[in-house]
C-alpha positions in Angstrom: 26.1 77.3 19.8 26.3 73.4 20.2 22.9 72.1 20.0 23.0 70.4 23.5 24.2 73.3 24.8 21.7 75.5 23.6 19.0 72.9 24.5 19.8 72.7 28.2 19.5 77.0 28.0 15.9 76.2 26.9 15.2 73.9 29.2 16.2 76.5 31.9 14.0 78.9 30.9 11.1 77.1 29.5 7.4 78.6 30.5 6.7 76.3 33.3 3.3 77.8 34.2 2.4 78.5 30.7 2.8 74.5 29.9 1.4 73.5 33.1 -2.2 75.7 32.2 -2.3 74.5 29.0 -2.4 70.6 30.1 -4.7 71.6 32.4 -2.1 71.3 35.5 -1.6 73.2 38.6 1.4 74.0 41.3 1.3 72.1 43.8 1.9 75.1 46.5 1.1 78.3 45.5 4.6 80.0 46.6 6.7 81.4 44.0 9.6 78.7 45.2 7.5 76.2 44.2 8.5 73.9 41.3 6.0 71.3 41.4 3.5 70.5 39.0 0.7 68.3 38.7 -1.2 66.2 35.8 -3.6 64.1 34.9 -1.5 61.2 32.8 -2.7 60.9 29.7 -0.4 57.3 29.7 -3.3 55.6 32.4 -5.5 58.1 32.8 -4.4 58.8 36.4 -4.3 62.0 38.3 -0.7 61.8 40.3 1.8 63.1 37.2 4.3 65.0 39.3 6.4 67.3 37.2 9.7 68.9 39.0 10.2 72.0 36.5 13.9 72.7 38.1 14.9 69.5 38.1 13.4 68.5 34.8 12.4 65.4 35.9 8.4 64.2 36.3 6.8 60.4 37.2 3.4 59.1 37.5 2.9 57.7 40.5 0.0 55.9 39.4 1.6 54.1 36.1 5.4 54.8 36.9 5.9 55.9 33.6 9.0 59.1 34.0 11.4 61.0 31.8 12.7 64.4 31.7 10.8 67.6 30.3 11.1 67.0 26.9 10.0 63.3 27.3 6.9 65.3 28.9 6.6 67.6 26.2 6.2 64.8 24.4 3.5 62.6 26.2 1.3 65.8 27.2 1.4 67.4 23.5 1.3 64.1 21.9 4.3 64.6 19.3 7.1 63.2 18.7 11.0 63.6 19.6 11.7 65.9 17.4 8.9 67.7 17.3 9.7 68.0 21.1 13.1 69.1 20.8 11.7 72.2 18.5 9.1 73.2 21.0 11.4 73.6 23.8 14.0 75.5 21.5 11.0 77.8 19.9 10.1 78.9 23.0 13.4 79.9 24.0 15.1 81.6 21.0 11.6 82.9 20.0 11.3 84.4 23.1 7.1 83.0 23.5 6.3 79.9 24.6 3.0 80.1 23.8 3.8 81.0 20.3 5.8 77.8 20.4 3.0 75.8 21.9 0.4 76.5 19.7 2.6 76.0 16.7 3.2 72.9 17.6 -0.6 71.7 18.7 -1.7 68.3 17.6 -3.8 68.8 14.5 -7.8 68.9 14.7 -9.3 65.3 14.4 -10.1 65.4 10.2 -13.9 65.0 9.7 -15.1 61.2 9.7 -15.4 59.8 5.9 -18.8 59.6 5.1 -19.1 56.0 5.5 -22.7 54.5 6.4 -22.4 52.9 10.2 -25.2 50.5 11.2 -27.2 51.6 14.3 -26.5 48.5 16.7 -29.5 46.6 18.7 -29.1 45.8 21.9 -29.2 42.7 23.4 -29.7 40.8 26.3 -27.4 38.7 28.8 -26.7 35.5 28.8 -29.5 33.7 31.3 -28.8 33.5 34.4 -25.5 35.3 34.7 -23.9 36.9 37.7 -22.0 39.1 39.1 -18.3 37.7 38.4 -17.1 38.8 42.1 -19.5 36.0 43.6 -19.2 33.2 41.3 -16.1 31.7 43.3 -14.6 30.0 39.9 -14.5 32.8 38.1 -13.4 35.1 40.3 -10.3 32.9 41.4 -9.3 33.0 37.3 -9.8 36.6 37.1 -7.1 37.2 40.3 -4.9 34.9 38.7 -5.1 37.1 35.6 -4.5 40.5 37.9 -7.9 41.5 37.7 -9.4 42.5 41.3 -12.1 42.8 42.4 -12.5 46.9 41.8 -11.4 45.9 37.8 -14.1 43.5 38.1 -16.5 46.1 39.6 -15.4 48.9 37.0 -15.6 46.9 34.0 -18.8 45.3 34.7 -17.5 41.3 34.4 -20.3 38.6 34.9 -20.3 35.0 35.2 -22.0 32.4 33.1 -23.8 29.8 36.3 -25.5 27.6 33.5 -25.9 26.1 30.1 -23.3 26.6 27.7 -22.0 29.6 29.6 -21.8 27.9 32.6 -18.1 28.8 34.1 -17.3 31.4 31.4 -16.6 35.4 32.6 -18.5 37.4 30.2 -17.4 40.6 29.0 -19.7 43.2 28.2 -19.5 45.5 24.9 -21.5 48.8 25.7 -22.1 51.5 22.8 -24.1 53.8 22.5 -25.2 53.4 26.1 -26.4 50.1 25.5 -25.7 45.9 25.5 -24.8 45.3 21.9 -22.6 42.4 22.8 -20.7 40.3 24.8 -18.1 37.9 24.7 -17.5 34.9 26.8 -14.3 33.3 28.3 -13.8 29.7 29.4 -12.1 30.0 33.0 -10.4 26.5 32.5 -8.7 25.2 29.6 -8.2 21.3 28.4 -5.5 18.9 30.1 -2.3 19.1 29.2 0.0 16.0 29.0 -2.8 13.8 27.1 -2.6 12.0 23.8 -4.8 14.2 21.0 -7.6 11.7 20.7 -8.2 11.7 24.3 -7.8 15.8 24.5 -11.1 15.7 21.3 -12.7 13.7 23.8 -12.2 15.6 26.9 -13.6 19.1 24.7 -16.6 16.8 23.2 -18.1 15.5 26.9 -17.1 18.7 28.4 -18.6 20.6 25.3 -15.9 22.6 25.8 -15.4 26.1 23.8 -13.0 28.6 25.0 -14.4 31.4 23.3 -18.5 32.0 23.0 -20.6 34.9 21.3 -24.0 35.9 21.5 -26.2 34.6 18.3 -26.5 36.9 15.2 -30.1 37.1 15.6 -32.4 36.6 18.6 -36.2 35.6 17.9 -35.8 36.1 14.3 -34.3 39.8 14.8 -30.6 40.4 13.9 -28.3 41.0 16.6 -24.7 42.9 16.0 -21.8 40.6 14.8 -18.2 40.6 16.2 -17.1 42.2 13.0 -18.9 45.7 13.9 -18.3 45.9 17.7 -15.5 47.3 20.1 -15.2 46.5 23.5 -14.8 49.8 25.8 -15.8 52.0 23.1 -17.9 54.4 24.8 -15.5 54.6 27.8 -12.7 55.5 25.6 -15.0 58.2 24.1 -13.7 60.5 27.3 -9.8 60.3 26.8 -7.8 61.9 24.3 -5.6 59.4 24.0 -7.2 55.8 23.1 -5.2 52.3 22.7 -6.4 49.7 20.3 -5.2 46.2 21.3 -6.8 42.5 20.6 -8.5 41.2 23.6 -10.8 42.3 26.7 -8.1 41.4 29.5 -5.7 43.2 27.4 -7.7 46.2 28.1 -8.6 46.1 31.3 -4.9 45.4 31.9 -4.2 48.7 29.9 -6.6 51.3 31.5 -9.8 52.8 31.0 -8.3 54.5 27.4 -8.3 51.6 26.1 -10.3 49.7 23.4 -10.1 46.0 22.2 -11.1 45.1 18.7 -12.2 41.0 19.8 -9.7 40.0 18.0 -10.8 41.0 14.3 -10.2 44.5 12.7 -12.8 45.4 10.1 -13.8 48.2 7.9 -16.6 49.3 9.8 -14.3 49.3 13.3 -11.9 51.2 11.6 -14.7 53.5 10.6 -16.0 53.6 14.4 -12.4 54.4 15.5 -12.2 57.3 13.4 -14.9 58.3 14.9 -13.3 58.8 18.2 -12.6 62.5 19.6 -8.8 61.4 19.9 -5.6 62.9 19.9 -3.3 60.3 19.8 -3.9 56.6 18.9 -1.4 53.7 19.8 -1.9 50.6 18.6 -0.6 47.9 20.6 -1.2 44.1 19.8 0.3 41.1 20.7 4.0 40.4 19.5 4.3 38.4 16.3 4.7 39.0 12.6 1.1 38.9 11.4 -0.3 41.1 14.5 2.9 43.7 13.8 1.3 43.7 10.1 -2.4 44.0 11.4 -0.9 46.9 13.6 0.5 49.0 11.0 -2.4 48.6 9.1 -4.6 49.7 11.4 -2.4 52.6 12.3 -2.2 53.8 8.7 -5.9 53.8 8.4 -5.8 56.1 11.2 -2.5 58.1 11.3 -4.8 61.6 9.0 -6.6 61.4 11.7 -4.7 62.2 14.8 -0.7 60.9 15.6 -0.1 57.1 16.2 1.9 55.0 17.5 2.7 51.4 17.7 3.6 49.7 21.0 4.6 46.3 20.8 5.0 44.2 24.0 8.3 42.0 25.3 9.0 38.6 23.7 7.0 35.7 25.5 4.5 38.4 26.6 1.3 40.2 25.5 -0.4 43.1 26.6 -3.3 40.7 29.4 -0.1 39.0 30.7 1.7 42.5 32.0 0.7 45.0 34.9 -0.7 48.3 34.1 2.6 49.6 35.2 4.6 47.8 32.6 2.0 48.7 29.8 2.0 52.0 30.6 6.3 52.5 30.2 5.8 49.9 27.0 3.3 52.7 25.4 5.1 55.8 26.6 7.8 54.5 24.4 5.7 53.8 21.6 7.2 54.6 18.1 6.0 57.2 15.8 4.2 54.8 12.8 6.5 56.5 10.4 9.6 55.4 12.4 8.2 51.3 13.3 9.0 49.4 10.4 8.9 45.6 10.4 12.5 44.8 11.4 13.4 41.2 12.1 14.4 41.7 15.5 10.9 43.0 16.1 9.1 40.0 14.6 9.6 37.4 17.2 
């Protein structure tokens, strides 16, 4: 029988109900001419996937991401293509879909290596900080970056009202159900349009640093470094699915499942990400040779663990510069690490 042919029989007769349980969906009417199912995404998180089993066509109406039924086959069972493709088929010709699911479950998370984690202090805020919604400054940079006030809210932002954090948003990095670091953000940026040696002075009388970090150690007791912590980390704890990208605002513009490494990766982060009860892990950085190299390294030191991906965003674009919406179709389209090589069109 030709292969598409024999696919589309599949499709037709594919356990609906049996999928939709397993995912942990539900019809949306209980009459037996219903063919609407819904999800929770595991894309953003959100709880408006609509699946149309007869028409083989589903959307999130929270991220937009959409496909047909084997592009939701893949997404909700975290496999790829291929992989899909067999799924539907086995449970077709075999007759049992859920002989078909389970034999293609994603493998159990392999047991951390016994690598030695530090237990991180915590710390304190920055003095005199505030709640980023009522520092006017700060708040009118974080709109301009997408972030509302509800992001604002659910994330936690402050604002920095004096000294050297005086008109900086300040990100807070919570593990462990603690302050073990934050990280600061200059909400303005140097003119533009000036000779160099008047831009040095501008930064020198402004003392003017677009990135700030806590101290290593406060009254003589060491403080965690920015080459042990992970912004988001015990949020992501609760999704099966966890991003890894660069920056805080990349995050937040992700979703909730989503981590940022501040910009380094490490050993011991690698270690903590490991550590992480995830199915699926996509790495998505910003677009450029070296981070495409930093991705797949990342992603190789994680791929025994659970699948990953690599998402990579459009040219001219990185991941704090797009909606959620437009994140969440870039990483439903992820690649497979095996199947992402470094190609030249991809480097620039």
């Amino acid at each position: 029988m030709d292969g598409a042919l024999e696919l589309a029989k599949a499709l037709r007769s594919f356990d609906a109900e049996a999928f939709s349980k397993r995912h942990g969906g539900h019809k949306e009417s209980p009459s037996k001419l219903s063919y609407e199912y819904l999800f929770d995404c595991p894309l953003c998180a959100g709880h408006n996937l609509r699946w149309n089993a007869a028409k083989g066509r589903w959307i999130c109406w929270n991220c937009r991401a959409s496909g047909g039924t084997v592009r939701l086959v893949e997404v909700l069972e975290r496999i790829d293509m291929q992989d899909a493709v067999a799924l539907v088929l086995g449970a077709y010709v075999g007759g049992n879909a859920t002989l078909a699911l389970t034999q293609f479950a994603a493998p159990p998370v392999a047991a951390p290596q016994h690598t030695t984690l530090s237990v991180l202090p915590r710390i304190a805020w920055p003095a005199l900080c505030i709640d980023a919604r009522e520092h006017a400054h700060v708040r009118a940079y974080l709109h301009g970056r997408g972030i509302t006030d509800v992001l604002i809210e659910q994330w936690g932002l402050r604002a920095g009202v004096v000294g050297r954090e005086k008109h900086h948003v300040i990100f807070p990095v919570i593990m462990d159900g603690g302050l073990v670091y934050w990280q600061a953000r200059a909400t303005f940026d140097p003119p533009t349009g000036i000779p160099p040696e008047a831009k040095r002075a501008w930064i020198t009388a402004n003392r003017y640093r677009k990135t700030l970090n806590p101290q290593n150690s406060f009254a003589g007791v060491p403080q965690a470094t920015a080459g042990e912590v992970i912004f988001n980390y015990d949020r992501a704890r609760t999704f099966q699915h966890v991003v890894i990208c660069e920056g805080p605002v990349d995050a937040i513009k992700i979703g909730p499942h989503a981590v940022a490494l501040l910009g380094k990766g490490t050993p011991a982060k690698l270690e903590r990400l490991r550590r992480l009860p995830a199915r699926r892990y996509t790495v998505y950085l910003d677009r450029g040779e070296e981070e495409l190299r930093k991705a797949h390294e990342i992603a190789a030191g994680l791929t025994g663990y659970a699948p990953t991906y690599i998402a990579i965003p459009p040219p001219g674009y990185d991941p704090g510069s797009l909606s959620p919406e437009e994140n969440a179709n870039i990483i439903a389209n992820a690649m497979p690490l095996a199947k992402s090589g470094l190609s030249s069109e991809l480097r620039v």
